[in-house]
VEXMILUM-523527 format. One line per 8 residues: number of its first residue (from 1); their letters; for each residue x, y, z of C-alpha. Coordinates in nm, 2 decimals. Each point is the difference from the previous one (the first is absolute). Last residue first. Layout:
NUM	a	X:Y:Z; ...
This chain:
165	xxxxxxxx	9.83:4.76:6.92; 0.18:0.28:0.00; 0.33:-0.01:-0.27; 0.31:0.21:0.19; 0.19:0.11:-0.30; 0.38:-0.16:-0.04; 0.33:0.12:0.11; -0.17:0.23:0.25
157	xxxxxxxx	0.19:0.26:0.11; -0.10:0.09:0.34; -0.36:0.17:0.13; -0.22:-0.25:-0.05; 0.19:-0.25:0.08; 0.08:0.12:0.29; -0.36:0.07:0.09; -0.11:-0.40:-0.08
149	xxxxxxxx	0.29:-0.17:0.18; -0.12:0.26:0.32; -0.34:-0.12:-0.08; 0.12:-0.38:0.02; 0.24:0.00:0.31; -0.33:0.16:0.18; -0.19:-0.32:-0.12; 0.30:-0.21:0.11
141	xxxxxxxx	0.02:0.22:0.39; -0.39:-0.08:0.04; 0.07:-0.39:-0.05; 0.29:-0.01:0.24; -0.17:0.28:0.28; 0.13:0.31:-0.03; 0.40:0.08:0.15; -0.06:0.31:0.30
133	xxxxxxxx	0.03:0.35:0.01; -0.04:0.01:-0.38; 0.22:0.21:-0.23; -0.12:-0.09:-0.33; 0.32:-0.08:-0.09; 0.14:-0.18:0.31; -0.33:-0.16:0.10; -0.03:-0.17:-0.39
125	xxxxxxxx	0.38:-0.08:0.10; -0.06:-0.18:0.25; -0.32:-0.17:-0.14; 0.17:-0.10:-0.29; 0.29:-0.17:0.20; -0.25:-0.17:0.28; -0.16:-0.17:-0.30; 0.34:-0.19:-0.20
117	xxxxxxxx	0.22:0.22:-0.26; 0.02:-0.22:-0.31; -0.03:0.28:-0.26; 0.25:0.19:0.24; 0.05:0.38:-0.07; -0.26:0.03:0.30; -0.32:0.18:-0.14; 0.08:-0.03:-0.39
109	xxxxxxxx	0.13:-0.37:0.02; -0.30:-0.08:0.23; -0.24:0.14:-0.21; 0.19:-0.16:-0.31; -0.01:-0.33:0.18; -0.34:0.02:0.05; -0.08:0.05:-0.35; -0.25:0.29:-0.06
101	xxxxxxxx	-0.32:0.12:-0.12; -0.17:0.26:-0.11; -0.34:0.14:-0.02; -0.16:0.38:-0.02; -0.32:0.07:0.19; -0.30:0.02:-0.17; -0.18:-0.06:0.31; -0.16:-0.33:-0.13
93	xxxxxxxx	0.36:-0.06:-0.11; 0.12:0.01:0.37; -0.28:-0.29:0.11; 0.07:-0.20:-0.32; 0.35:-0.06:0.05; -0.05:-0.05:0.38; -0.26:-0.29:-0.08; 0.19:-0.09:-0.27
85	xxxxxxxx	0.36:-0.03:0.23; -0.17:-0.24:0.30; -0.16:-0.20:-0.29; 0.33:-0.04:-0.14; 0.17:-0.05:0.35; -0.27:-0.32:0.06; 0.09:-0.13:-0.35; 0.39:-0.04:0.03
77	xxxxxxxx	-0.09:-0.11:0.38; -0.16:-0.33:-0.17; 0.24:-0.01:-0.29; 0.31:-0.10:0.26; 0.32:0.12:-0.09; -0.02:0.35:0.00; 0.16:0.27:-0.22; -0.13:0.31:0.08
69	xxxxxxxx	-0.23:0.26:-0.21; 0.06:0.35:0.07; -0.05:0.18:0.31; -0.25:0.30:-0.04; 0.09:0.36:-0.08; -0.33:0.18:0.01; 0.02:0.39:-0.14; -0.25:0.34:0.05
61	xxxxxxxx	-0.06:-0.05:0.38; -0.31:0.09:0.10; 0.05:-0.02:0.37; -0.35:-0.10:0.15; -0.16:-0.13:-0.27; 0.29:-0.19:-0.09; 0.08:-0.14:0.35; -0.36:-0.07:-0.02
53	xxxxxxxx	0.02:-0.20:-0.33; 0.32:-0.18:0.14; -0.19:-0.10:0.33; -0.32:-0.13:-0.18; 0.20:-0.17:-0.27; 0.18:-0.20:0.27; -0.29:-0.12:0.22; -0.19:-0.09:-0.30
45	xxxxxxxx	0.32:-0.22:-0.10; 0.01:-0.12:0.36; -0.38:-0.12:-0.05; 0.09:-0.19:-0.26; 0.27:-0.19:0.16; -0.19:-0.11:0.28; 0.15:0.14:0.34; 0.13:-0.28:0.25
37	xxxxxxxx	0.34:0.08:-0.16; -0.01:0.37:0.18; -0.04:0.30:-0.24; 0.21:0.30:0.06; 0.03:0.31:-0.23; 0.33:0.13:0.08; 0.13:0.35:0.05; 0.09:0.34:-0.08
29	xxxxxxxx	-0.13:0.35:-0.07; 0.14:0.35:-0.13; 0.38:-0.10:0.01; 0.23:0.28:-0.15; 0.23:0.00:-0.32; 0.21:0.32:-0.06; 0.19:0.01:-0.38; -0.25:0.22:-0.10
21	xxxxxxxx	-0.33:-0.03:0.19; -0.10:-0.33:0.07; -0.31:-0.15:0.22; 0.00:-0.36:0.10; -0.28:-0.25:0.08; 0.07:-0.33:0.10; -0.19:-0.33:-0.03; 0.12:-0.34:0.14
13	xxxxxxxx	-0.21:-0.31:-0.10; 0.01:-0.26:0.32; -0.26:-0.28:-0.07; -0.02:-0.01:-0.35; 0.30:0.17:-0.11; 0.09:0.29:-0.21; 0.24:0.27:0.09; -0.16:0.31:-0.12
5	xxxxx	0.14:0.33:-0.04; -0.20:0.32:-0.03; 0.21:0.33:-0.15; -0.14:0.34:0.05; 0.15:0.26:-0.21
């Protein structure tokens, strides 16, 4: 199975793509969709649908796990990462992909054994169990965090059914 996680953000969304096979999780494709502050917002959320619908098109993976929502104190970025998540929503259900989502500190919980772990921690260990030569880049290690959250679920005991969105 092909697993595509997304780390959303509007000017630094990490994607990774992982492949699974039994217990065996491998990295496919990796990195961060980069939009400097100059760039109007709008045009960063075309930016952002363009490069997840190509990573789709070009990988066809058959699941998105995307980071779920955030608590944030100011209503302003609140809004921003919701358009940042509908556009990515939309762009994986146009492709009839299947949808879930997931707290970070479950991600980081599942990745590390620490739902507090800080950046350089997940991307450590997203090196360590994908077997990386080198750690990914901070927002490209989350989104990898997030499809390797995604397979073990899938494969474990789950306590409660995985709901797409």
């Amino acid at each position: 199975m092909k697993i595509l996680g997304v780390d959303p953000s509007l000017r630094s969304t990490g994607f990774g793509l992982i492949a699974t096979a039994g217990d065996e999780c491998s990295a496919v494709e990796y990195g961060e969709i980069k939009n400097p502050p100059g760039v109007l917002p709008s045009r960063c959320l075309v930016k952002i649908g363009d490069v997840i619908t190509g990573l789709i098109d070009k990988h066809q993976p058959e699941v998105m796990a995307i980071e779920g929502l955030v608590y944030v104190q100011n209503t302003r970025i609140a809004f921003t990462l919701g358009q940042v998540r509908g556009v990515i929503i939309a762009a994986a259900a146009r492709y009839g992909l299947e949808i879930y989502e997931y707290a970070p500190r479950k991600v980081k919980q599942s990745v590390t054994g620490l739902g507090g772990a800080g950046k350089l921690q997940v991307a450590q260990m997203v090196k360590a169990q994908l077997g990386l030569p080198t750690a990914p880049p901070p927002d490209a290690a989350d989104a990898l965090a997030i499809a390797i959250s995604h397979a073990q679920q899938c494969r474990g005991i789950q306590l409660k059914s995985l709901k797409p969105i």
